[in-house]
C-alpha positions as CSV (number, residue, x, y, z in Angstrom):
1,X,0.0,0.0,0.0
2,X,1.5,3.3,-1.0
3,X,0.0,6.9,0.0
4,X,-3.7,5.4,0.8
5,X,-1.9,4.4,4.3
6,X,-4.1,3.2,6.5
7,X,-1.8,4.6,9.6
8,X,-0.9,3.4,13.2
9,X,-1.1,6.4,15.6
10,X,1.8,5.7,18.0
11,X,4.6,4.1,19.7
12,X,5.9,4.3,23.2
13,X,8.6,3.1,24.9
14,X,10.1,3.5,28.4
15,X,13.0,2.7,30.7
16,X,13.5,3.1,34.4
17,X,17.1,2.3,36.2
18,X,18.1,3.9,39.5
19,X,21.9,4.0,38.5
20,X,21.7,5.5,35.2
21,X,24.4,8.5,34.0
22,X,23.3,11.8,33.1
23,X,21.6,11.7,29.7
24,X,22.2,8.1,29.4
25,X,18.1,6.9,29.8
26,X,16.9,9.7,27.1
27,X,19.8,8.4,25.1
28,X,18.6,4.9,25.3
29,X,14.4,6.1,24.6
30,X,15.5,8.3,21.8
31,X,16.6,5.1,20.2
32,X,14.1,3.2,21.1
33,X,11.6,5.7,19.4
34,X,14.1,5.6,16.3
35,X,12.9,1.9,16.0
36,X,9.3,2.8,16.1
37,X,9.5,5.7,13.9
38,X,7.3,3.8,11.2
39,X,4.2,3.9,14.6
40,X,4.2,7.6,14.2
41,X,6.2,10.4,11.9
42,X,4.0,13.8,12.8
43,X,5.6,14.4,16.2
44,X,7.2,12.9,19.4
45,X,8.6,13.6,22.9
46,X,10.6,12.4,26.1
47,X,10.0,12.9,29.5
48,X,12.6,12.4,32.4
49,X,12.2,11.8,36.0
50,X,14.5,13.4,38.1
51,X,14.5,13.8,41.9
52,X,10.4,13.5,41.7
53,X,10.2,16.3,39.3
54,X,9.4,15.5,35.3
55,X,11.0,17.8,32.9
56,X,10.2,17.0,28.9
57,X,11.2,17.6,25.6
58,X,8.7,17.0,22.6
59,X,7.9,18.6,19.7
60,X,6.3,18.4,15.7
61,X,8.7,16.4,13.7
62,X,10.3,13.3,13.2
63,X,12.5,11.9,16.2
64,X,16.1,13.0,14.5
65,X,14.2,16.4,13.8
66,X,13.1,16.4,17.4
67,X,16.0,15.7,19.3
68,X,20.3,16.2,19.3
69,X,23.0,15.5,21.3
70,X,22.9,18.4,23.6
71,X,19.1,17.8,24.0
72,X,19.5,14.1,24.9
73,X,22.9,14.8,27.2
74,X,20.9,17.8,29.6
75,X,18.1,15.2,30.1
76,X,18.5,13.6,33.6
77,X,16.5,11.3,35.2
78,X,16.3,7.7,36.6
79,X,13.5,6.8,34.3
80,X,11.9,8.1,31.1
81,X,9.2,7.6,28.8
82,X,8.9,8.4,24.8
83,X,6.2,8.6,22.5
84,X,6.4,8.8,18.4
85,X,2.7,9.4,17.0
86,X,0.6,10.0,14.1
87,X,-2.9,12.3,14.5
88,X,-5.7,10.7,14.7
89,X,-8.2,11.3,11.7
90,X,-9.6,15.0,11.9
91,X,-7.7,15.7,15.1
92,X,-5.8,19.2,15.3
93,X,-2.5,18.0,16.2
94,X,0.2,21.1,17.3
95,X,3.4,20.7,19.5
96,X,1.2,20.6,22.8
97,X,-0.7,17.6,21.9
98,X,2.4,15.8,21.2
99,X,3.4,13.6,23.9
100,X,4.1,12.0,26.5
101,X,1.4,14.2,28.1
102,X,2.6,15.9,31.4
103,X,-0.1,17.3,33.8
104,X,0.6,18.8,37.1
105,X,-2.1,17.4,39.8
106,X,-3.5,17.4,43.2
107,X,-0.8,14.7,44.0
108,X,1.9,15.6,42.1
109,X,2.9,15.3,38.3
110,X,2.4,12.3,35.9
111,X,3.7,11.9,32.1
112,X,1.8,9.6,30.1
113,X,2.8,8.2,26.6
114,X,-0.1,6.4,25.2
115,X,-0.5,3.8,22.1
116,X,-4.5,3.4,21.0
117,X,-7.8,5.4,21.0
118,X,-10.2,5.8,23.5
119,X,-13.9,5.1,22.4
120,X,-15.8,6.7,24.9
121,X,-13.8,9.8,24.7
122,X,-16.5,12.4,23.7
123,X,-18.8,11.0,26.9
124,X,-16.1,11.4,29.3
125,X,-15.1,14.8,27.5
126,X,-18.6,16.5,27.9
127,X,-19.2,14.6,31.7
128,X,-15.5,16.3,32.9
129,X,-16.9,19.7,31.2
130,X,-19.7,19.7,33.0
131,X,-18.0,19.2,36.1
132,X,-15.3,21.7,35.7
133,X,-12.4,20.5,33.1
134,X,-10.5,22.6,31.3
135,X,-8.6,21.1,28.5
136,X,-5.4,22.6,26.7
137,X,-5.5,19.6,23.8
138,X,-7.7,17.9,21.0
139,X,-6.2,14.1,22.7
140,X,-7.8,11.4,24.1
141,X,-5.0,11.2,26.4
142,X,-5.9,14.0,28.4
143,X,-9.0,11.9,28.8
144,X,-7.0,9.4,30.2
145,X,-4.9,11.9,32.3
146,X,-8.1,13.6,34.1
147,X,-9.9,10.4,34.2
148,X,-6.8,8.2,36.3
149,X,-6.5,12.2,38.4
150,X,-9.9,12.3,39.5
151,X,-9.7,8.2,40.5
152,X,-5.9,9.1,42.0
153,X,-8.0,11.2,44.8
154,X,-10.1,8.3,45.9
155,X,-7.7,5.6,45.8
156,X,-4.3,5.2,47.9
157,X,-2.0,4.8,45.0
158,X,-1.0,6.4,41.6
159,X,-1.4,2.4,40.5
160,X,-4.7,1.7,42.1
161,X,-6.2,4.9,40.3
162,X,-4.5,3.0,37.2
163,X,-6.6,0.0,37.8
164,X,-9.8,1.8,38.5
165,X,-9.9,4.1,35.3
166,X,-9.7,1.1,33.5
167,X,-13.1,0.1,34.2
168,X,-14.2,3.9,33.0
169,X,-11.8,4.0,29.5
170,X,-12.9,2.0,26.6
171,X,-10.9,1.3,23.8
172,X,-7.3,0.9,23.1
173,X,-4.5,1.9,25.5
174,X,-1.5,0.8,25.8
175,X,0.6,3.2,28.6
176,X,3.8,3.9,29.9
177,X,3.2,6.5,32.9
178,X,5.5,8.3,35.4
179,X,4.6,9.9,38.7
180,X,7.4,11.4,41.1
181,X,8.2,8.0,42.3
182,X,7.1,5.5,39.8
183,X,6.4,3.5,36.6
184,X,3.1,2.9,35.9
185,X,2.7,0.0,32.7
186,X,-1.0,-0.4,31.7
187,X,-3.0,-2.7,28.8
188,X,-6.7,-2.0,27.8
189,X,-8.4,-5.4,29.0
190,X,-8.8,-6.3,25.2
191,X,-4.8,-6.0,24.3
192,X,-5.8,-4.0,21.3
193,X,-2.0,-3.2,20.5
194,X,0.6,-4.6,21.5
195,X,3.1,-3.8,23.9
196,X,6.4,-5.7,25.9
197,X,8.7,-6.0,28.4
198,X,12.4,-6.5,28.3
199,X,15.9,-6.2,30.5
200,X,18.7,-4.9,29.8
201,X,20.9,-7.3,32.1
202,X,23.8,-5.4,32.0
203,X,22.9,-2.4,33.6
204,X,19.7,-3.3,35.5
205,X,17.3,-1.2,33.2
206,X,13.1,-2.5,32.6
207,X,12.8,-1.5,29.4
208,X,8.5,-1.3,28.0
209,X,8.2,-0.8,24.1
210,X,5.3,-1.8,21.8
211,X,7.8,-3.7,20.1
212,X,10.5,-5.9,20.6
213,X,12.2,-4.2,17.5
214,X,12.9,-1.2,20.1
215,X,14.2,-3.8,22.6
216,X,16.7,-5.0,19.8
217,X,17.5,-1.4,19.0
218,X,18.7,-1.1,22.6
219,X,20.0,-4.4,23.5
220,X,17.7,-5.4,26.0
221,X,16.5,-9.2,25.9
222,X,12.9,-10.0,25.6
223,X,11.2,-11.3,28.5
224,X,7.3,-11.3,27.4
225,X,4.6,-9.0,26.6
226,X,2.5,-7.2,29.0
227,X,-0.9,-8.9,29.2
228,X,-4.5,-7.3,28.4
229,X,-5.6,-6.2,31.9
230,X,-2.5,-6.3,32.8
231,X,-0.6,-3.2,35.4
232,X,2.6,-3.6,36.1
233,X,4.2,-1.1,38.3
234,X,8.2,-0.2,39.4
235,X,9.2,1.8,42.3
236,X,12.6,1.4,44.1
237,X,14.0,-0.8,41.3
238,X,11.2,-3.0,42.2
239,X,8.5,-4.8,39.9
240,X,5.0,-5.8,40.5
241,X,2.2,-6.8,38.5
242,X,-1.7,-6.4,39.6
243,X,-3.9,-9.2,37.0
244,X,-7.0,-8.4,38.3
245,X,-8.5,-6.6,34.7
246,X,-7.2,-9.6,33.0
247,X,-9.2,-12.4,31.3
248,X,-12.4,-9.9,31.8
249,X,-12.7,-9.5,27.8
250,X,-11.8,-12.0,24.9
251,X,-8.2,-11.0,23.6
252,X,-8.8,-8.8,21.0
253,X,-5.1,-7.9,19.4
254,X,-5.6,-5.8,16.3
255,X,-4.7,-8.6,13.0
256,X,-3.3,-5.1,11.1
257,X,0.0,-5.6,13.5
258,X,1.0,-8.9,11.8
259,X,-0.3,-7.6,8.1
260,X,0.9,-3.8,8.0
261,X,1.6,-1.9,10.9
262,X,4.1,-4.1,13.2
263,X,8.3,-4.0,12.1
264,X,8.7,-6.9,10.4
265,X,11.8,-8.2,12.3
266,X,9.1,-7.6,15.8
267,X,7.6,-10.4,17.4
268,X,4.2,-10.0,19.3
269,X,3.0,-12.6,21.2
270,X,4.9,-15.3,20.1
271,X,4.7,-14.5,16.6
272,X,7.4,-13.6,14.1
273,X,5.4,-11.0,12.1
274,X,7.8,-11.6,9.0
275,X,6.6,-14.8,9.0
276,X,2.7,-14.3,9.1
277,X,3.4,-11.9,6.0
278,X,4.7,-15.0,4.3
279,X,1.9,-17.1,5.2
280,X,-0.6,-14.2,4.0
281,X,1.3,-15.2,0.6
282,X,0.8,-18.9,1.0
283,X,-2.9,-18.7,1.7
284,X,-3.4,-16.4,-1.5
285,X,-1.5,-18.9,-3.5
286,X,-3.6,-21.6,-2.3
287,X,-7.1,-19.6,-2.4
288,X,-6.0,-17.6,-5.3
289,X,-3.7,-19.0,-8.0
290,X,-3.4,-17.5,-11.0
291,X,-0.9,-18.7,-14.2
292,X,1.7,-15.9,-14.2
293,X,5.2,-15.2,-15.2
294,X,6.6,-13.0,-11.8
295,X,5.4,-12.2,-9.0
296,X,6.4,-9.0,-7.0
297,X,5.6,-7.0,-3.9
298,X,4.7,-3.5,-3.2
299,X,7.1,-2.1,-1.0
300,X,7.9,-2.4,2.1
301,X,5.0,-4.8,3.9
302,X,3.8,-6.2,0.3
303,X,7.4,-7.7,-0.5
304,X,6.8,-10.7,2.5
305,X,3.2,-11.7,1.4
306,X,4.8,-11.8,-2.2
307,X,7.7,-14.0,-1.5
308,X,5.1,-16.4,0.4
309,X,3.1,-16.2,-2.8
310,X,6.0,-17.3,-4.7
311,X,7.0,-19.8,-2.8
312,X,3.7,-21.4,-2.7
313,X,3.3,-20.9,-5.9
314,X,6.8,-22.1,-7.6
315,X,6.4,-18.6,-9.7
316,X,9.6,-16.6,-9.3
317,X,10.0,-13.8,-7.3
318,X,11.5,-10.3,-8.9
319,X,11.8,-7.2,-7.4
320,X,9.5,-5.1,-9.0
321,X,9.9,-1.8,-7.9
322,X,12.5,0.5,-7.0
323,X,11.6,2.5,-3.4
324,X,13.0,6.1,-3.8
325,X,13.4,6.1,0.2
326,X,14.2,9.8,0.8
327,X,10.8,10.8,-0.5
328,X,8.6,9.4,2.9
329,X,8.1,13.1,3.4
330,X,7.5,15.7,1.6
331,X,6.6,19.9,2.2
332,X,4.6,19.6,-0.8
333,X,0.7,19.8,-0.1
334,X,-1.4,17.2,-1.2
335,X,-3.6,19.5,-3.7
336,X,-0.1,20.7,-4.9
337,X,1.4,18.1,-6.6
338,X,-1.3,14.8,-7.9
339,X,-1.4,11.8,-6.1
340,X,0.2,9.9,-9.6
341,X,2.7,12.3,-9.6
342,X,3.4,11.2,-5.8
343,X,3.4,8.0,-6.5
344,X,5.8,8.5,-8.9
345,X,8.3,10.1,-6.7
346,X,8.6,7.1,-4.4
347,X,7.8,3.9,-6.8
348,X,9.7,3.5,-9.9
349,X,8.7,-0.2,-11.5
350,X,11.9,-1.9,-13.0
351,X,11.0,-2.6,-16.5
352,X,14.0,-4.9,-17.0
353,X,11.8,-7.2,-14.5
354,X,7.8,-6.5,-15.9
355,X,8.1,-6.2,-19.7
356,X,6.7,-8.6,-21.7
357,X,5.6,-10.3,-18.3
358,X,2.5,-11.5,-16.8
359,X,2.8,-10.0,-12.9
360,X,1.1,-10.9,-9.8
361,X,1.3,-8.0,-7.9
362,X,0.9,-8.6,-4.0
363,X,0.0,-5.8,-1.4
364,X,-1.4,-5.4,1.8
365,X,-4.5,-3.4,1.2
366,X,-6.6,-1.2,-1.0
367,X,-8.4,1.6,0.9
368,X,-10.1,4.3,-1.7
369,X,-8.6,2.6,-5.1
370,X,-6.6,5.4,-6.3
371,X,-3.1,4.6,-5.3
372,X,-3.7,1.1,-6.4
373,X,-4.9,1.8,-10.0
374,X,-1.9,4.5,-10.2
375,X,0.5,1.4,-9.7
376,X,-1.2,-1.0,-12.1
377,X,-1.0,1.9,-14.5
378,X,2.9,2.1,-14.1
379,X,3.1,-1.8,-14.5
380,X,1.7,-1.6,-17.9
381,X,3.2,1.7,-19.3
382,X,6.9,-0.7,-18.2
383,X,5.5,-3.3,-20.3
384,X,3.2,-5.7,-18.6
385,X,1.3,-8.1,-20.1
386,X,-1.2,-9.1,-17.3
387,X,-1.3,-7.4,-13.8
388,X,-3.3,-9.5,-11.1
389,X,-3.5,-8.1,-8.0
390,X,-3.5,-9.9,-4.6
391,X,-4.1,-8.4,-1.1
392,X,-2.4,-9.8,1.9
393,X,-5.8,-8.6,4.3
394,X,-9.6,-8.5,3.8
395,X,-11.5,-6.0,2.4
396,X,-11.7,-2.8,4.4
397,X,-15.2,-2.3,5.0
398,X,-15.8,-0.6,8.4
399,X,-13.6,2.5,10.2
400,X,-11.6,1.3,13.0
401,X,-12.4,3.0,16.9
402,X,-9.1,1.4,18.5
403,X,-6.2,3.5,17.0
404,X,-5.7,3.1,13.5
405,X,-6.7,5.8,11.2
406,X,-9.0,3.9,8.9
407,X,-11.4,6.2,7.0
408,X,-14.9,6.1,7.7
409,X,-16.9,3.4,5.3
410,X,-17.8,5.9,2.5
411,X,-14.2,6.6,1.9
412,X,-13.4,2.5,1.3
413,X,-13.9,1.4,-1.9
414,X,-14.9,-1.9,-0.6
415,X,-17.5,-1.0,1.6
416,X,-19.7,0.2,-1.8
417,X,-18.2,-2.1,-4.6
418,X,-17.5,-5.9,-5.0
419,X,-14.3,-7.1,-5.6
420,X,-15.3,-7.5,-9.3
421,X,-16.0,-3.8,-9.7
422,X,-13.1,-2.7,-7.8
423,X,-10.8,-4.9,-9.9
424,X,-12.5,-2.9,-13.2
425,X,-11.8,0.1,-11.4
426,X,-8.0,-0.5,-10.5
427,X,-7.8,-1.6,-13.8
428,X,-6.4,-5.3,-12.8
429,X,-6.7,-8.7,-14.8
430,X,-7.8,-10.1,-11.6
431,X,-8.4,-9.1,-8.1
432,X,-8.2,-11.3,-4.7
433,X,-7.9,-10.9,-1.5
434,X,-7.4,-12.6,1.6
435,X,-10.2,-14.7,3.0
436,X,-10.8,-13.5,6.4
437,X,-11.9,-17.2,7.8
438,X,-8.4,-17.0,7.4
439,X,-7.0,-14.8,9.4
440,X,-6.6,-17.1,12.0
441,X,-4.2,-18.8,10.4
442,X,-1.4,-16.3,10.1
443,X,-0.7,-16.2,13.8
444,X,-0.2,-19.9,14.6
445,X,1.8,-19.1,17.4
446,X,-0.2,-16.9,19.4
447,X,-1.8,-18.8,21.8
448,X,-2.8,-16.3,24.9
449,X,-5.1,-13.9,22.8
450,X,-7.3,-13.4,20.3
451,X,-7.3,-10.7,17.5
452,X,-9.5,-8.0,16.5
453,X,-11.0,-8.1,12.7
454,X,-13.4,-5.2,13.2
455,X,-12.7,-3.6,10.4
456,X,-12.5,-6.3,7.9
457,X,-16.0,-7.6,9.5
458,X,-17.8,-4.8,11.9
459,X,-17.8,-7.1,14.7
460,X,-16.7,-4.6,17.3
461,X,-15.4,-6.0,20.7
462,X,-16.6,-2.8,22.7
């Protein structure tokens, strides 16, 4: 998929170690948000504890933009938590609703990174209003700042408020929160993204990331993800966990990890996601062969599913397109410059590979059409004979409420035309997509939750 992205809205990561030099745990989270940087490219921010007091850094940008040496090297603390984000669709995003989020209370402060969207946000919005709130951002984490606040003056710990507010929030949330003396790690019941814990044995460090691609990036070793329900809390260089919100809701992991969002070198719950790419490209194969001369992959999360295809299949595999990979961003307004002509800037097809050829052509999703037809044109002005198009996911047919930035259902192509009509309107030879009785089998190792398919099917777990 290329410039339709259906987007992820964030990443967070934190790290708490009660020895740590000067500079040395913002060091640590600034890479760790370099290896989330695909969860979030509009802005991003660190937040240090020091001596009970929270001092931050966080602004609109990407995380090299954000952030230098001097920054990361006057940032003290014995814990800190980072956040890389995307907006949600038709939020106003500006430099204060970049996070983590750091709100001075009754009892202190607390800096909260948070991965996921909160459903009942506009409820809880209008009930705080009503009582009093006054909000300085568009975010739903403010939501989740004033709702664990209020619960913070009824309950005796920053941790217990945790646990309570859970049973107000509904959605998605996966947090990383400091108060003066502690780390506060929290899952929505239904484990709608992911998100894991790791040591760094070495030098003592917790490290929390929603994925273990961060933990790589900063040598700490795996040790399991954090379980829906699930709080886990650190204070003194200590670690508990509190299970009682667990098992209250079926596991509902969102499937777009494995197909799209996730790093494909991550694994999340078990599960290589590489390796559930591939076995998109197996199943299509299987449910969807078609006599061809190549297959090839849109770049970067079509390229697995495509080599799965083609191993299934016994077509070869070719690299069909060159990535221009300093084009991701550009200044350039969208009703500026067209969509083919962005397209063009980032995908060149290598003709050496297509010409004369008949090409399956594997990607992860079609949202409105446009992006896909633009490619399929490209194929055939290199030279392509045939262009059959296979899709590593279902149809998207319903808007996602859990943190992905899925348009709502009259923006989907597939939510008003069959696949027939779409594949005259892309202009493909043929058009299938994933079965989504197959989902299921794409995560065979993931054994402790469930996954969400909402908006493949509209089944909504809350």
């Amino acid at each position: 998929m290329f410039g339709d992205n259906i987007r992820e809205e964030c990443g967070v990561f934190g790290i708490y170690n009660q020895e740590a030099p000067k500079g040395y745990l913002a060091t640590q989270t600034y890479l760790g948000l370099m290896a989330l940087q695909h969860r979030g490219q509009e802005a991003c921010g660190i937040a240090v504890n020091k001596d009970k007091e929270i001092t931050f850094h966080k602004d609109l940008g990407m995380v090299e933009e954000v952030f230098d040496a001097d920054i990361l090297s006057g940032m003290d603390g014995f814990m800190a938590v980072g956040h890389c984000r995307y907006s949600t669709a038709g939020e106003k995003l500006d430099k204060y609703g970049a996070q983590p989020l750091v709100v001075n209370y009754a009892k202190g402060q607390l800096a909260i990174s948070h991965n996921g969207n909160i459903s009942n946000a506009d409820e809880l919005r209008r009930i705080y209003e009503q009582k009093g709130a006054i909000y300085r951002t568009y975010t739903d984490t403010e939501i989740i700042a004033y709702t664990i606040a209020r619960e913070r003056l009824n309950e005796g710990s920053v941790e217990k408020a945790v646990a309570k507010a859970m049973s107000i929030l509904k959605g998605a949330y996966s947090l990383i929160i400091m108060s003066p003396t502690k780390m506060i790690v929290a899952r929505d019941p239904h484990g709608f993204r992911p998100l894991v814990f790791g040591r760094k044995t070495k030098c003592s460090s917790l490290v929390f990331a929603s994925e273990t691609c961060a933990l790589d990036t900063v040598d700490a070793t795996y040790v399991r993800d954090v379980m829906p329900g699930e709080v886990i809390v650190i204070q003194n260089g200590q670690m508990s966990s509190n299970m009682e919100n667990c098992g209250q809701n079926p596991g509902s992991l969102c499937i777009f990890e494995y197909i799209y969002f996730a790093r494909p070198d991550s694994v999340i719950h078990g599960q290589f996601v590489n390796d559930s790419r591939r076995f998109t490209g197996h199943l299509l194969a299987e449910t969807a062969p078609v006599d061809a001369d190549v297959v090839i992959g849109v770049p970067d999360s079509g390229v697995p599913s495509a080599v799965g295809y083609s191993e299934k299949s016994g077509i070869p595999y070719v690299e069909g397109f060159g990535k221009n990979r300093y084009a991701g961003r550009t200044f350039i307004r969208p009703d500026q410059m067209s969509r083919e002509a962005t397209v063009r800037l980032k995908l060149n097809p290598m003709r050496k590979h297509i010409e004369g050829k008949r090409v399956v052509m594997v990607d992860d999703s079609i949202v409105r059409g446009t992006t896909a037809s633009i490619i399929i044109k490209l194929l055939r002005e290199a030279g392509a004979k045939e262009v059959h198009v296979r899709i590593s996911s279902p149809p998207f047919r319903y808007p996602c409420f859990y943190g992905t930035d899925v348009p709502n259902s009259t923006q989907l192509i597939s939510f008003e035309h069959s696949i027939d009509e779409i594949c005259k309107l892309i202009g493909a030879d043929s058009l299938a997509y994933l079965n989504i009785e197959d989902l299921g089998k794409i995560i065979p190792e993931v054994k402790d939750v469930g996954h969400c398919h909402a908006c493949f099917s509209g089944e909504y777990p809350c």
